[in-house]
C-alpha positions in Angstrom: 8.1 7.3 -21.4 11.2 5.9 -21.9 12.9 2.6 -20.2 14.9 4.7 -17.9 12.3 6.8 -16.8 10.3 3.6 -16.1 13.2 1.9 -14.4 13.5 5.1 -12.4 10.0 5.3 -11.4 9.9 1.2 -10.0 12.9 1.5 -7.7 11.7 4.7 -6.3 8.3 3.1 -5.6 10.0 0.1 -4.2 11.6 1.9 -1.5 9.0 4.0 -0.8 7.0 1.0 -0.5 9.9 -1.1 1.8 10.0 2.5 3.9 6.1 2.2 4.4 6.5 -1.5 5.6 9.1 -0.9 7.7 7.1 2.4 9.2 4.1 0.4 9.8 5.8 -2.6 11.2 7.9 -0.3 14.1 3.9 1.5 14.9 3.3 -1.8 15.3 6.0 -2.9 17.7 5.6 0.6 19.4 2.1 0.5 19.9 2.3 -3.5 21.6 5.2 -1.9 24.0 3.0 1.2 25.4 0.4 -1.1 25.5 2.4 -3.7 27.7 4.1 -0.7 29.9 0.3 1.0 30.0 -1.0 -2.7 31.4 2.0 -3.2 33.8 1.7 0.1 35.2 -2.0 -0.5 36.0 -1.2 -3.7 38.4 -0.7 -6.1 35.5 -3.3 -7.9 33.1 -5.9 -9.0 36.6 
């Protein structure tokens, strides 16, 4: 393997790897605000 190809191959795992943060991190956020809506909808948190 040459430098290049190794250069190549870091970056490309890099933003897969900022893509899969950022993926997990909106679930996240997305899940809390269904729960929230699901909670209000039902009469609040009593």
């Amino acid at each position: 393997m040459s430098i290049a190809t190794i250069l190549i191959a870091l970056v490309v795992g890099f933003i897969a790897w900022k893509l899969l943060v950022g993926l997990v991190k909106f679930g996240a956020l997305a899940l809390i605000a269904v729960a929230a809506i699901y909670f209000l909808s039902q009469g609040g948190f009593a």
